[in-house]
C-alpha positions in Angstrom: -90.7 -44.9 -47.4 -92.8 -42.2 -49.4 -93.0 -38.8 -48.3 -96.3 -39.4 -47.3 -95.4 -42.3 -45.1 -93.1 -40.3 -43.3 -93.8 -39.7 -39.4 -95.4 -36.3 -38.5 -93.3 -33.5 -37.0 -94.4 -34.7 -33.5 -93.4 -38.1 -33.9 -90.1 -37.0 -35.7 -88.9 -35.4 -32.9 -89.9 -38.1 -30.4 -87.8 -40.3 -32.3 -85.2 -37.9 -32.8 -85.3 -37.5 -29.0 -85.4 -41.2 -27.9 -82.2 -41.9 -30.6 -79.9 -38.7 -28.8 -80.5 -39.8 -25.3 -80.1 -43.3 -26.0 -76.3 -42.3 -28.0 -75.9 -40.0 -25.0 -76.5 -42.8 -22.5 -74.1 -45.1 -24.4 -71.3 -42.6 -24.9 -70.7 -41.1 -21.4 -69.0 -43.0 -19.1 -70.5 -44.3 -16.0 -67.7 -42.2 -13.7 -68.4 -39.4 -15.4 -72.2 -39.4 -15.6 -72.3 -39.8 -11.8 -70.4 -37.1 -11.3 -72.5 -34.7 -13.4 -75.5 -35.9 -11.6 -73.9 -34.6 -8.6 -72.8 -31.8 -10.1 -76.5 -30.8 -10.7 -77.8 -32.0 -7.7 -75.4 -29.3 -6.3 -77.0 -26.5 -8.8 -80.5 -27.4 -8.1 -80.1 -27.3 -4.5 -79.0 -23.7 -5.1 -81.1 -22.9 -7.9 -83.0 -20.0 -6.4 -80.0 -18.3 -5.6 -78.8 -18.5 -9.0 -77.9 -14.6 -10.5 -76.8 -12.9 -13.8 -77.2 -9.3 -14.2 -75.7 -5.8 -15.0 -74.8 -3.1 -12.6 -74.1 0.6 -13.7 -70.8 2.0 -11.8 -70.7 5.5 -10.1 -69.3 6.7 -14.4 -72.3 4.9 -16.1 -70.2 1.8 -17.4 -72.5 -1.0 -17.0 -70.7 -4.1 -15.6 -72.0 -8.4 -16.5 -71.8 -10.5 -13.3 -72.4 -13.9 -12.0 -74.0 -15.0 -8.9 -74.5 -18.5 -8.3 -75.2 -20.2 -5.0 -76.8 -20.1 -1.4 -77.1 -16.2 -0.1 -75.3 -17.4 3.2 -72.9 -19.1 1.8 -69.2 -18.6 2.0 -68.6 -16.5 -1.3 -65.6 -16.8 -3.4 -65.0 -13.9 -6.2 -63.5 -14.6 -9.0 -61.2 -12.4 -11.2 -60.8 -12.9 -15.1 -56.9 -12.3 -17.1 -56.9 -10.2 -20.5 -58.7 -10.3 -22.7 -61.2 -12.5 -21.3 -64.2 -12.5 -19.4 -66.3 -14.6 -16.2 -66.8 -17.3 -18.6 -62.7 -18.2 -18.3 -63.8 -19.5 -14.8 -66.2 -22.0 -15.5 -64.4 -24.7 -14.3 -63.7 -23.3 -11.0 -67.3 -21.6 -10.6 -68.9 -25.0 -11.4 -66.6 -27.1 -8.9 -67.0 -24.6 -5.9 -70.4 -24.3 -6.8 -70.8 -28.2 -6.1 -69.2 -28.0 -2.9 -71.7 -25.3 -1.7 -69.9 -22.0 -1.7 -71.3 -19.1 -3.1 -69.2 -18.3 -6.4 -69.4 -14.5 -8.2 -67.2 -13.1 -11.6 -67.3 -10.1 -13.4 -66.4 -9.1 -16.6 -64.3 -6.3 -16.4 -65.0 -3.1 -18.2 -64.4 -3.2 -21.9 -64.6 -7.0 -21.1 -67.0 -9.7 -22.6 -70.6 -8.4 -21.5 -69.9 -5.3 -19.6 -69.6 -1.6 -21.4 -67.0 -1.8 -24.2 -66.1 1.8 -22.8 -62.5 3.4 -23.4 -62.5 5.4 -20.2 -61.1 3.8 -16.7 -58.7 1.3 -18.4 -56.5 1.4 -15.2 -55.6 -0.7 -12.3 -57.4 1.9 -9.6 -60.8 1.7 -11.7 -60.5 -1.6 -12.5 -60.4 -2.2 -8.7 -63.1 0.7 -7.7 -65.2 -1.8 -9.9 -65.0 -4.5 -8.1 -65.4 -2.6 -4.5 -68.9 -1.3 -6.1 -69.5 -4.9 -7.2 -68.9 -6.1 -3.8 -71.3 -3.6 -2.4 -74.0 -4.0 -4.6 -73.8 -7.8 -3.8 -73.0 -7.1 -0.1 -70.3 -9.4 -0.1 -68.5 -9.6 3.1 -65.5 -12.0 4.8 -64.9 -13.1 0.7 -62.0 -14.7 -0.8 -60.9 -13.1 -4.1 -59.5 -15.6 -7.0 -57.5 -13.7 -9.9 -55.7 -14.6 -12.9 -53.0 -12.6 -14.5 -54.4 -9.3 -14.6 -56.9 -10.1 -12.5 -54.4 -11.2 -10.4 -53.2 -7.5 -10.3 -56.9 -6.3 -10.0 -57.1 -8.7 -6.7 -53.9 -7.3 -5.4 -55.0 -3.7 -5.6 -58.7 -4.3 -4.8 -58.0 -6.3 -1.4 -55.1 -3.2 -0.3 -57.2 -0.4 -1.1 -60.4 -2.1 -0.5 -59.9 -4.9 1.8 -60.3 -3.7 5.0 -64.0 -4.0 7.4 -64.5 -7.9 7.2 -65.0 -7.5 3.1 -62.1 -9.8 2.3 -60.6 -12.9 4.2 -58.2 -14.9 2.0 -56.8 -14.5 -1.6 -55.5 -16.5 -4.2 -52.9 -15.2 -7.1 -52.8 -17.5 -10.0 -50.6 -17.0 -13.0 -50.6 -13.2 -11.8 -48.8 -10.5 -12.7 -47.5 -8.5 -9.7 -45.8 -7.0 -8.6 -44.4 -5.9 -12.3 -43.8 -7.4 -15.3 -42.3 -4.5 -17.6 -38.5 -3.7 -17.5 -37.7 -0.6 -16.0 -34.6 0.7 -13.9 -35.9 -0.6 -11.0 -36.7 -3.7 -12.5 -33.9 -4.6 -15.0 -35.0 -8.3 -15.0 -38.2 -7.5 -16.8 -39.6 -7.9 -19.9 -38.7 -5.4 -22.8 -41.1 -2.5 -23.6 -40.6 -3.3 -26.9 -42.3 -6.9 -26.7 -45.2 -5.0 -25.3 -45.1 -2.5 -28.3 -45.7 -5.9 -30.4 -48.8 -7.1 -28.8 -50.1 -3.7 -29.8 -49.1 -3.3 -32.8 -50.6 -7.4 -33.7 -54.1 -6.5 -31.8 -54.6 -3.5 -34.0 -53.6 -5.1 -36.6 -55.3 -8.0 -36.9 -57.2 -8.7 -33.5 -58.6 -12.0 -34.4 -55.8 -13.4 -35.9 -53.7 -12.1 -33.0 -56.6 -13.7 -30.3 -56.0 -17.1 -32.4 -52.2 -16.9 -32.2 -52.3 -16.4 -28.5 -54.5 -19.1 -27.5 -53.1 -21.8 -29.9 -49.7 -20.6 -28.8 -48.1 -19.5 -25.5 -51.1 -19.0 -23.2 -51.9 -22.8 -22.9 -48.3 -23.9 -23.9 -49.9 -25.8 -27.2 -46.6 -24.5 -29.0 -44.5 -26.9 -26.8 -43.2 -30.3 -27.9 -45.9 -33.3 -27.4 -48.9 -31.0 -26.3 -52.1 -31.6 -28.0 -54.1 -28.8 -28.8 -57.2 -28.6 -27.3 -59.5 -27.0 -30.0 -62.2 -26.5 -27.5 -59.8 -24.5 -25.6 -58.4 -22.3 -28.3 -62.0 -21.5 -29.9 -63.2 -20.3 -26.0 -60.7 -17.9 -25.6 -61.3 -16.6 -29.1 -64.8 -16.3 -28.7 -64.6 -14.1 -25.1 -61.4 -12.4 -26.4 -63.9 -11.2 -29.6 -67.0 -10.4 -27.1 -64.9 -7.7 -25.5 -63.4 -3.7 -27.2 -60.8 -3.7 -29.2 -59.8 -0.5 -27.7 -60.0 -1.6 -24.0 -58.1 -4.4 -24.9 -55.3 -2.4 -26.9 -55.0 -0.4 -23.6 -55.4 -2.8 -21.1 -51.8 -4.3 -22.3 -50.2 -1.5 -20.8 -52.4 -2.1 -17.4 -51.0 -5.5 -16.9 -47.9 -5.2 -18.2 -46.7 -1.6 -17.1 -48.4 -1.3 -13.3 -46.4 -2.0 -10.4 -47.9 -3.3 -7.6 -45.5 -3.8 -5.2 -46.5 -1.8 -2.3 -50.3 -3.2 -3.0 -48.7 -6.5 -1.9 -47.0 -5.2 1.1 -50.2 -3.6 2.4 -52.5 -7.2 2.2 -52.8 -8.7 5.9 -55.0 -11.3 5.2 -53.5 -15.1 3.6 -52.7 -15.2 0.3 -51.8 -18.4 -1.9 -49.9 -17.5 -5.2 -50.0 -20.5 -7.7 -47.1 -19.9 -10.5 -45.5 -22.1 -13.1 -42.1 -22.2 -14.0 -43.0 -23.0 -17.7 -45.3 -19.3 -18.1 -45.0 -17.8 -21.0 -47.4 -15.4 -20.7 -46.3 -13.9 -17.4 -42.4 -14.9 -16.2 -42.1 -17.0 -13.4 -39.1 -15.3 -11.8 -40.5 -11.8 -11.8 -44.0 -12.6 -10.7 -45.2 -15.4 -8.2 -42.0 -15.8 -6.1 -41.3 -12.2 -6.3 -44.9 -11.3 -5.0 -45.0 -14.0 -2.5 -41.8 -12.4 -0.3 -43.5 -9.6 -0.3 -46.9 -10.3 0.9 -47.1 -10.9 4.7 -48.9 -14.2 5.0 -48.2 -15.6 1.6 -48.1 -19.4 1.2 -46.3 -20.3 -2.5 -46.9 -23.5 -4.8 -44.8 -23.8 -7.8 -45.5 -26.2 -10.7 -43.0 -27.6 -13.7 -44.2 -27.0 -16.8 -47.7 -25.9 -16.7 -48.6 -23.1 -18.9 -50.5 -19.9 -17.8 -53.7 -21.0 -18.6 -53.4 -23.6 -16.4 -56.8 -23.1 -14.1 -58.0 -24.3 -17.4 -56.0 -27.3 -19.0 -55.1 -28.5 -15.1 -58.3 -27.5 -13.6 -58.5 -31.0 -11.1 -55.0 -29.9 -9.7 -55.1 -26.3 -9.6 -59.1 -26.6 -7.7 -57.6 -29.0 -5.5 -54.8 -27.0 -4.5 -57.1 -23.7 -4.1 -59.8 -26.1 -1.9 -56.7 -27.0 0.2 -55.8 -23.3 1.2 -59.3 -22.5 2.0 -59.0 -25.4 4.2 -56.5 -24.7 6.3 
């Protein structure tokens, strides 16, 4: 064909169209096509309700959040690890979207979208954030989902914050109370000086270190006979690079160094704490059985050899399991 023989641009893309959705039709399975169409029949029906904005706290940082779902729904909060952001729930925040609930995330500050400030990198701001998040939304009688450090952020937002109908169930995944450093009180911890490492790798080379991490330890691709999932590693790159370096370099000492062990004793509403025994991130020993005998209503769910990234690379299971506590 000459170049003169060719198809317009109109007709070009027609074709170009009609050959992608025809490869598209032939590549995805039937199973899994039906259960994206119900998947979006589950976003459209909420569609109007659907939210992404920015709110200014009362110290001017501007904080990213997500609002997805029916207004009267029941609203489940969701609570991102280092050095993340809201888009580390997306498997979650699509699933309990589909079954109707009304799903909300944050990005902390110095996180992904929000303010890449270097004032309030503590536990008590991180957690007056989310109580001025909750207002601005109105959320009341919510159940509050954290990972690691937003584990810790749940665990201080729902003691100090908690009370008036705002909160009715929690769930602690992967999470770092009640304290992960070793101190004299806590000889079973983990060394300053590994901490002191992390540091000294992010300010090093903070890319290189965000690479290392996620192809490494957080999703257990350094064990024997687990495939690396590129997808995966290149996500938490990406929202690891979206956020301050600074933040980040401080936050460290937020998650590893804060001890929240009289926030857990104070929580009165049911709690489910999800750990695995295989965490490399955050110690099994010192964190989810530890924090579930101190919490007054705590039901506990161990797993093998799932890594701590696990609401990711086992998102069927660990959905299921967080579905069945909301349950009951």
């Amino acid at each position: 064909m000459s170049i003169s023989e060719q198809p317009s641009s109109a007709s070009r893309r027609t074709v170009l169209a009609s050959g992608l959705a025809m490869t598209t039709a032939l590549c995805l399975p039937t199973a899994a096509a039906a259960a994206d169409r119900t998947v979006q029949r589950a976003i459209s029906s909420s569609a109007k309700g659907k939210t992404m904005g920015t709110f200014k706290t009362k110290d001017g940082t501007e904080i990213f959040y997500k609002d997805w779902g029916p207004r009267d729904a029941q609203v489940i909060a969701f609570h991102h690890g280092w050095p993340l952001s809201s888009d580390d729930w997306d498997n979650q925040m699509m699933f309990f979207l589909a079954q109707g609930f009304r799903v909300v995330a944050h990005d902390r500050r110095g996180h992904g979208r929000s303010s890449q400030t270097d004032v309030g990198t503590d536990m008590d701001t991180y957690a007056a954030d989310c109580a001025e998040l909750a207002n601005q939304l109105n959320l009341k009688n919510a159940i509050h989902v954290g990972h690691s450090t937003g584990g810790g952020e749940v665990t201080r937002y729902v003691a100090r914050y908690g009370g008036g109908g705002r909160v009715s169930k929690a769930v602690l995944i992967s999470a770092i109370p009640p304290l992960i450093v070793q101190t004299p009180a806590n000889p079973t911890g983990v060394p300053r000086s590994t901490f002191d490492g992390l540091r000294a790798s992010l300010a090093a080379n903070r890319s290189q270190f965000y690479l290392d991490v996620a192809s490494g330890p957080f999703y257990g691709f350094n064990r024997p006979g687990v495939k690396t999932v590129q997808g995966n590693v290149d996500s938490w790159w990406r929202q690891g690079m979206m956020g301050a370096a600074q933040a980040h370099y401080d936050c460290i000492k937020v998650w590893s160094e804060t001890d929240l062990t009289e926030d857990l004793k104070m929580i009165e509403v049911p709690v489910l704490v999800l750990h695995s025994e295989d965490d490399q991130v955050v110690p099994y020993a010192n964190a989810g059985p530890k924090a579930a005998k101190l919490l007054k209503r705590a039901t506990f769910k161990s797993y093998k050899d799932f890594p701590h990234g696990m609401p990711t690379t086992h998102a069927d299971i660990i959905n299921a399991d967080i579905m069945a506590f909301l349950k009951a």
